[in-house]
N, C-alpha and C positions, 0 to 999 in steps of 0.2 A: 432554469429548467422547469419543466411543469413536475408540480408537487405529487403528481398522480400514479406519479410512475416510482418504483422501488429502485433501489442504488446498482441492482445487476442494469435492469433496463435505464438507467437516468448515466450509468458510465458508458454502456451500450451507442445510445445516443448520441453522444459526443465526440463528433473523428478525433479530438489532441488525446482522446485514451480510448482508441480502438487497439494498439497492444494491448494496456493493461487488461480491458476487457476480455480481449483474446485470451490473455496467459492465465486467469480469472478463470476462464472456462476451462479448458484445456487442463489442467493444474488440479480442478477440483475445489481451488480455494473457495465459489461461487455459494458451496457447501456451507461456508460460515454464516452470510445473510439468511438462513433456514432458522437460526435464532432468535431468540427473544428480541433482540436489538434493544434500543438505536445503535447505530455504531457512525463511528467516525473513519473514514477514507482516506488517505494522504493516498491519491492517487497521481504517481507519475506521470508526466506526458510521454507523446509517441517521440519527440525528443530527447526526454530525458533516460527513456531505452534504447536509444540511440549514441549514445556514450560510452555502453556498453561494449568491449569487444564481439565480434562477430562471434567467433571463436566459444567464447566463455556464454553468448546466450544460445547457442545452437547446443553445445552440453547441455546448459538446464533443459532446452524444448525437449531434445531426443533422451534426457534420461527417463529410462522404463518408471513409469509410475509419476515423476515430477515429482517428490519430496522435497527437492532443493527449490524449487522452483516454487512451489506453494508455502513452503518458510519464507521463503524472500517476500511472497507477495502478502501475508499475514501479517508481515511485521509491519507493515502499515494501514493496520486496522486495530481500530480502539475499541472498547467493549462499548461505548457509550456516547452520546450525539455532544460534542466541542464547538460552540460557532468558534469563530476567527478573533473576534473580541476578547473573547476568554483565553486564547492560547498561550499570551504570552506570561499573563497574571497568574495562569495555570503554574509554568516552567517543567514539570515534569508529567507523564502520563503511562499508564502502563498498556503494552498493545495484547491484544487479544492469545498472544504468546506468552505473556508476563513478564515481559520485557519491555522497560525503560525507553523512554521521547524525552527527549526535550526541546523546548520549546524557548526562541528568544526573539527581542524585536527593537536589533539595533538593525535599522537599515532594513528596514522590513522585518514581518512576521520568517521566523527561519525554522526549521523541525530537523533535528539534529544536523544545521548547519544547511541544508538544504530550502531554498526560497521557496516560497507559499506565494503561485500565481493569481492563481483565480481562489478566489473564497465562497464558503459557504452557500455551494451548489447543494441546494434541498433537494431532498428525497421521501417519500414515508415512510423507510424504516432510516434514516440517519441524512448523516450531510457530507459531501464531498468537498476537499480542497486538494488543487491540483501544486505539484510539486515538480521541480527545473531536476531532479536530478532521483534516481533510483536508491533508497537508504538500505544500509547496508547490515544487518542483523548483528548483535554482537556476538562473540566467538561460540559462549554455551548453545546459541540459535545453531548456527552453522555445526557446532559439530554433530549435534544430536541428526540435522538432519543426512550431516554425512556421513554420522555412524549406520545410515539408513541405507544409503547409497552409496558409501566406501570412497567418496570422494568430495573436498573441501564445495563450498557454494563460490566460493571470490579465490 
């Protein structure tokens, strides 16, 4: 991707994360890149929100506000720029929520168990790497955002 473009515009760009970017807008999460940066992306493809029940992603769109929906997509955002190299050596990370990644790379680079397609899509404020599958916050994530919402995210 050209370097010139920032991580809204460089995931914009790319139809396998024209959801994410979608739900990125929409969400508010878009709000985060407004920071100091770099940050790191683990940005799902349009396949891998596609996994998703119908059902379960039309609640996150249509809920008033998207609380649940912008946890979800936060939780795969790191405070800080990872290449691909480093992730596995890493093993753990924390995401821009303060919550735990990990990271392994038997059979490929994985981010909690989720495969790492594409690597280290540059941007100017961070780097993107796309992921097969939507990761899923752990419990304290979810509830805070359903005590927001009055209902669980998964």
């Amino acid at each position: 991707m050209n370097d010139k473009l920032n991580l809204i515009e460089t995931l914009a760009a790319d139809d396998k994360f024209s959801a994410f970017s979608r739900y990125m807008g929409s969400s508010g999460a878009n709000d985060i890149f407004s920071g100091a940066g770099p940050f790191t992306v683990f940005a799902p493809t349009n396949d891998a929100f596609g996994k998703i029940p119908d059902a379960r992603m039309n609640e996150l769109l249509n809920e008033p506000g998207q609380a649940k929906l912008k946890a979800l997509l936060s939780y795969h955002i790191l405070p800080n720029k990872i290449e691909a190299l480093n992730l596995a050596t890493l093993k753990t990370a924390k995401t821009i929520l303060g919550e735990g990644l990990t990271f392994t790379d038997a059979g490929g680079i994985k981010v909690n168990g989720a495969s790492v397609q594409a690597r280290n899509i540059e941007a100017t404020n961070g780097v993107v790497h796309a992921l097969d599958t939507v990761l899923t916050p752990p419990a304290a994530t979810t509830a805070s955002a359903s005590a927001a919402s009055g209902k669980p995210i998964f």
